[in-house]
Phi, psi and omega in degrees: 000132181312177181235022164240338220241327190292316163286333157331307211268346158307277228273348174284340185244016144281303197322301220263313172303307152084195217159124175303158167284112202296137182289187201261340144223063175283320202235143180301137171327155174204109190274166179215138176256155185222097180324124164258265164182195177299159177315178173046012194258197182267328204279308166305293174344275164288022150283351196268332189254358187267329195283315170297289142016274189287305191293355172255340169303351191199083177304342166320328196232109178262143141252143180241108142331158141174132182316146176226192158243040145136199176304310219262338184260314163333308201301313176267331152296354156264065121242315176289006183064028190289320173258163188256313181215165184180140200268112190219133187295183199266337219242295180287336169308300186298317170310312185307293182309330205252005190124323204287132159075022171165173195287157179261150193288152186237028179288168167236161182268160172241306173213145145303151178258267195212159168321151180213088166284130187260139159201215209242155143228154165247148153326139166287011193230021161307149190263354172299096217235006203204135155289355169255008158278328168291000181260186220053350190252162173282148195218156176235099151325344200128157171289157170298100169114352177307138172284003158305310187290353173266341176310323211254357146297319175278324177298307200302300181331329197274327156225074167076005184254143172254100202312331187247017152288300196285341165228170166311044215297137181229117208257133190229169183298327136226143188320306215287351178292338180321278189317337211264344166329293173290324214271331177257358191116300200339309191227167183264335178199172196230131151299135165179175194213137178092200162245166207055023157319084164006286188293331173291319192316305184275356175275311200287332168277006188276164185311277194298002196025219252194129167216126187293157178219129234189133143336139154259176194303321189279356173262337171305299179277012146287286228302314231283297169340309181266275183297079191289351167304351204266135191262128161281154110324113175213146174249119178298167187298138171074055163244015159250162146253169206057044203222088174270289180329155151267156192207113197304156135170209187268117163199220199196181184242141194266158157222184157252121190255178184225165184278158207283356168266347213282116185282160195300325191294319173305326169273336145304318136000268191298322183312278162018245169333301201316285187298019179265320214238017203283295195293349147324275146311311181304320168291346181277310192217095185353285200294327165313003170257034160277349186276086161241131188330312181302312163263007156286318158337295220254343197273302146013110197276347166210163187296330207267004178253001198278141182269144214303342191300320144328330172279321191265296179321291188316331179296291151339298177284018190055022135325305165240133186252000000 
């Protein structure tokens, strides 16, 4: 059993104990804004249904979307308190926290969203069968400041590769330009991650569909080897259309974080709500029903990065004991 599918069924059965949502007057209305990314990407999409989601379970609590250009822009508007809350992939998340290349962050997490296994889609009638048939070929990585493109630094890295030496790498203004890219020739293939990724979505309904290109299992334990934050992963069969296999490879978990003030009774609150309302969301948008308290736990790279208001809730519901 995945180590994703093991956290599913963990966060399915807090979810099913549930808990209400808190009413609208226990706590004063409170609006919050919550950083997404460019159109057409993944991060809006689910910033668009967690935020509907959550103002109708608890009218008390408004969250306003807004496009940002991604993880890498999120990270310091939540530290300059420009945002309240704001959706960052795991790979610029790990950096932060850990440090890397700049002071570590003092955001905290409020939930995990979902797995984000990464790979290539192509044309089905690409003659490209390999990740090591693309290189040297043009490839479109991502919107610019997105965490797919550091997701997808770290896999290349991991064998041996330099996303912008070893291919044409092309970084684009918004996620959503990516499908029509592969589709006309522009690039040979589109980098992207999870499930119900957009971009993977219009490539796989397009006329001519679609194929995935995935680490095999001995290049997973190349990338894993020098970079062990990186999780297997697997997308499961039909989560695409026309994707009858499951297809294994490497990612991490996005979270949503919050700025380091975001007072506490608010982020219990929201823990709350969240989890009243976990099988909601998760009926609105596939991939969300990975968000769940349980797999926020397990996702978490230490408990102490979890925001305590979010901590004393999971605490209450035996998540954390």
């Amino acid at each position: 059993m995945t180590l994703a599918l093991v956290l599913f069924l963990g966060g399915t059965a807090l979810a099913q104990q549930g808990t209400a949502p808190m009413s609208r007057s226990e706590n004063p209305a409170t609006t919050l804004s919550l950083g997404t990314a460019t159109p057409g990407g993944g991060f809006p999409l689910y910033g668009e249904a967690f935020a509907e989601v959550m103002n109708a379970a608890d009218p008390g609590l408004q969250l306003r979307t807004q496009n940002t250009k991604g993880s890498t822009e999120n990270i310091p508007l939540l530290e300059e308190g420009r945002l309240d809350l704001a959706l960052v992939a795991g790979e610029p998340a790990y950096e932060a926290f850990k440090g890397i290349k700049r002071v570590p962050t003092r955001l905290k997490i409020l939930t995990a969203l979902y797995s984000n296994p990464g790979m290539f889609v192509v044309r089905a009638d690409s003659p490209y069968k390999t990740i090591r048939d693309l290189v040297g070929k043009p490839v479109a990585f991502g919107a610019k400041g997105s965490g797919l493109v550091f997701l997808s630094r770290y896999v290349l890295d991991g064998l041996g590769l330099d996303q912008d030496k070893d291919f044409q790498a092309v970084y684009l203004d918004r996620a959503g330009d990516g499908p029509a890219m592969v589709l006309d020739g522009r690039v040979a293939a589109l980098w992207g991650a999870g499930i119900g990724w957009p971009g993977f979505k219009t490539m796989s309904e397009s006329p001519g569909g679609a194929r995935f290109i995935a680490p095999d299992a001995a290049e997973i334990a190349q990338i894993r080897a020098k970079h062990s934050f990186l999780k297997p992963l697997l997308i499961g069969a039909n989560s695409y259309p026309n994707q009858p296999a499951p297809i294994a490879s490497v990612g991490s978990w996005s979270y949503i974080l919050t700025r380091e003030a975001l007072p506490d009774d608010v982020a219990y609150r929201l823990a709350k709500t969240l989890h009243g309302a976990e099988a909601s969301l998760g009926a609105k948008l596939a991939q969300a029903k990975e968000t769940t308290a349980s797999n926020t736990v397990a996702a978490a790279p230490e408990l102490t990065m979890i925001h305590p208001g979010v901590l004393k809730y999971f605490r209450e519901i035996g998540a954390v004991k």
